[in-house]
N, C-alpha and C positions, 0 to 999 in steps of 0.2 A: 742522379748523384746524391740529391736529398736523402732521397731511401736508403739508399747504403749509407749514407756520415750516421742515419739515426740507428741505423740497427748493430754499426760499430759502435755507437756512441753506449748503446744500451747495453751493450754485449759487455766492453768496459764497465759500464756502471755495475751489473748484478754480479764480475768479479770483482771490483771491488767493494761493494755490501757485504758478498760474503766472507772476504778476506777481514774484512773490520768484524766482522762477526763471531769468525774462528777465531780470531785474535783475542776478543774481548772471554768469549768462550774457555780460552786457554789459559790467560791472566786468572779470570776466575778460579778457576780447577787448580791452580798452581798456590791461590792464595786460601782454596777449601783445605785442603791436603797438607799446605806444609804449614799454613797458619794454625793450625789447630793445637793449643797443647797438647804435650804429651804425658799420658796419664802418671803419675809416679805407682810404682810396686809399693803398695803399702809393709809388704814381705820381702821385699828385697833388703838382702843382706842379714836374714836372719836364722838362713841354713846353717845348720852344721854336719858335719859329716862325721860320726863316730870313728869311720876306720882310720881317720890320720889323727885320732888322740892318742898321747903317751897312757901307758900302763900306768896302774897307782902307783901312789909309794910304795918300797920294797916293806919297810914297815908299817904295819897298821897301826891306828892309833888305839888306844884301851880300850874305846865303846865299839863294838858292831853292828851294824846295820844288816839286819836282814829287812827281808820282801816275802811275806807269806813265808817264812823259814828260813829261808834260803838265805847264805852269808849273802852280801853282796860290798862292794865298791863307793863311794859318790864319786862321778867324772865330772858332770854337769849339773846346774845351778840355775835356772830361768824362772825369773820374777816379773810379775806384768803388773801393775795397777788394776783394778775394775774400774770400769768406767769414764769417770773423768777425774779420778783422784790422782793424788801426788804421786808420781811413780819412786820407787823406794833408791836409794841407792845404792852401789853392788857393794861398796864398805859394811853398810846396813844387813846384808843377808844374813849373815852367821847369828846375829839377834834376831832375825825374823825367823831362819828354821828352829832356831832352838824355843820359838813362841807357837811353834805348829807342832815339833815334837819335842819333849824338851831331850837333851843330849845331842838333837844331831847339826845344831852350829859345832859342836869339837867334834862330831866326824868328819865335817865340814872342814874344820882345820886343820886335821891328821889326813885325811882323803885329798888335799885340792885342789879340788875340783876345779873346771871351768864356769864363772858364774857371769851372766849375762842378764843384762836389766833389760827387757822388750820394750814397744811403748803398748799404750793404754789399749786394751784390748774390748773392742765394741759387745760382746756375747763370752759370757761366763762358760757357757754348751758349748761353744767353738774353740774355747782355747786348748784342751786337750784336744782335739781332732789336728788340728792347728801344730801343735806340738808335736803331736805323733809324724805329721807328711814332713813336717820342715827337721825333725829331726833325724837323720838316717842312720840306719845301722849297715850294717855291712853285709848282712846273709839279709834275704827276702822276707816279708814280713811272717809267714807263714812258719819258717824254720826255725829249729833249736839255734841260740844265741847266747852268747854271754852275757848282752845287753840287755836290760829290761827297762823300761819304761814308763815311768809313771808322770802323770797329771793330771789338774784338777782346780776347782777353788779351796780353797785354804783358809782358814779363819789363824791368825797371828795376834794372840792376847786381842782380842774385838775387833782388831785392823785386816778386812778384806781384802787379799792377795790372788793372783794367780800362779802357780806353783809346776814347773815342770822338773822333775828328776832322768836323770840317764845313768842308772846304777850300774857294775860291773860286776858282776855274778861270778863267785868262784869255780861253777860249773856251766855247761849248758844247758837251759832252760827251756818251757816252751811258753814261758809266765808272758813276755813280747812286752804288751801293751796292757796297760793296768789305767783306767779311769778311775778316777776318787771324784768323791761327792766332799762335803766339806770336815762331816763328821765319820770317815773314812781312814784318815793318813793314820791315827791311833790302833785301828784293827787292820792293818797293811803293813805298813810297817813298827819296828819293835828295833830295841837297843839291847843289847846283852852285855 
C-alpha cells in the first residue's frame, strides 16, 4: 500500500509541476505579446488619394504653370522640414513657393490647392520616393495621366524645405513622376 500512496503521490506531483509550469508559460507569452508596444506608422495618415479631389477652379488665375511645357493645375501642396528644423506652417506656404519660384504662391491662390504640412522628414533622397507611394493617382503609375508629379528638396530664399507638388495637366501626359534636385524647380517648372 506504501507503493501505490508514493507513485499516486508522484503521479499528482509531476501533474501538478507541469500545470504550474504551462501556467507560468502561458502568463508569460500573454504578457510577451500583448505587453509589447505597438509600433506607431510614422506614415500613417499621410495618404492622399488624387481621384477623390475636386477639379480646379473653373477660372484660372493670370499666371500659369506649366511642367516641362505643358499647362498644368496646382491640387496639392506638401512641405516637410529637413531634418530637425521648424516645420513651416501651411499659412506660410504661399511665401515659401513664391521663395522657390517666384509667382507660384498666386497660382497657389488662383489654383487651391490642398496644402499639407508633413512632419520632419529623416533623408532628403527619400522624400520624393516617399511622396511619389504615399501620393496616389488614379491610373497606374506607368499610364498616360492628367496628374503629374513632382518632388524634391527645395531651397526657399536660404531656408531648406522639402517640397511635393501634384499638378493637373490640361492633357494626358506620360511626365508621372518628376524628381528635382534643389537647383532644378527653375528649369522644371516656368510661369507664363
Amino acid at each position: 500500500m506504501n507503493q501505490s500512496f508514493n507513485v499516486g503521490l508522484s503521479f499528482y506531483l509531476i501533474v501538478g509541476v507541469a500545470g504550474v509550469v504551462a501556467l507560468a508559460l502561458g502568463v508569460l507569452l500573454y504578457f510577451l505579446l500583448s505587453g509589447r508596444p505597438k509600433k506607431e506608422n510614422p506614415e500613417g495618415g499621410l495618404e492622399e488619394n488624387l481621384a477623390e479631389y475636386p477639379p480646379p477652379p473653373v477660372v484660372p488665375g493670370t499666371r500659369k504653370l506649366t511642367v516641362k511645357s505643358l499647362p498644368t493645375r496646382l491640387r496639392l501642396v506638401v512641405i516637410a522640414p529637413v531634418g530637425k528644423t521648424q516645420a513651416p506652417n501651411a499659412n506660410q506656404a504661399e511665401a515659401l513657393l513664391d521663395r522657390v519660384l517666384h509667382g507660384l504662391g498666386d497660382v497657389a491662390k488662383a489654383d487651391k490647392p490642398r496644402i499639407v504640412v508633413w512632419p520632419a522628414q529623416l533623408s532628403n533622397v527619400g522624400f520624393a520616393p516617399t511622396f511619389f507611394r504615399l501620393v496616389q493617382r488614379p491610373e497606374p503609375e506607368h499610364e498616360a495621366s492628367r496628374w503629374v508629379l513632382v518632388a524634391g528638396p527645395a531651397t526657399a530664399a536660404g531656408q531648406k524645405i522639402l517640397l511635393g507638388l501634384a499638378l493637373w495637366a490640361d492633357e494626358a501626359t506620360d511626365l508621372g513622376h518628376i524628381k528635382l534636385e534643389p537647383h532644378e524647380w527653375n528649369e522644371v517648372l516656368d510661369l507664363e
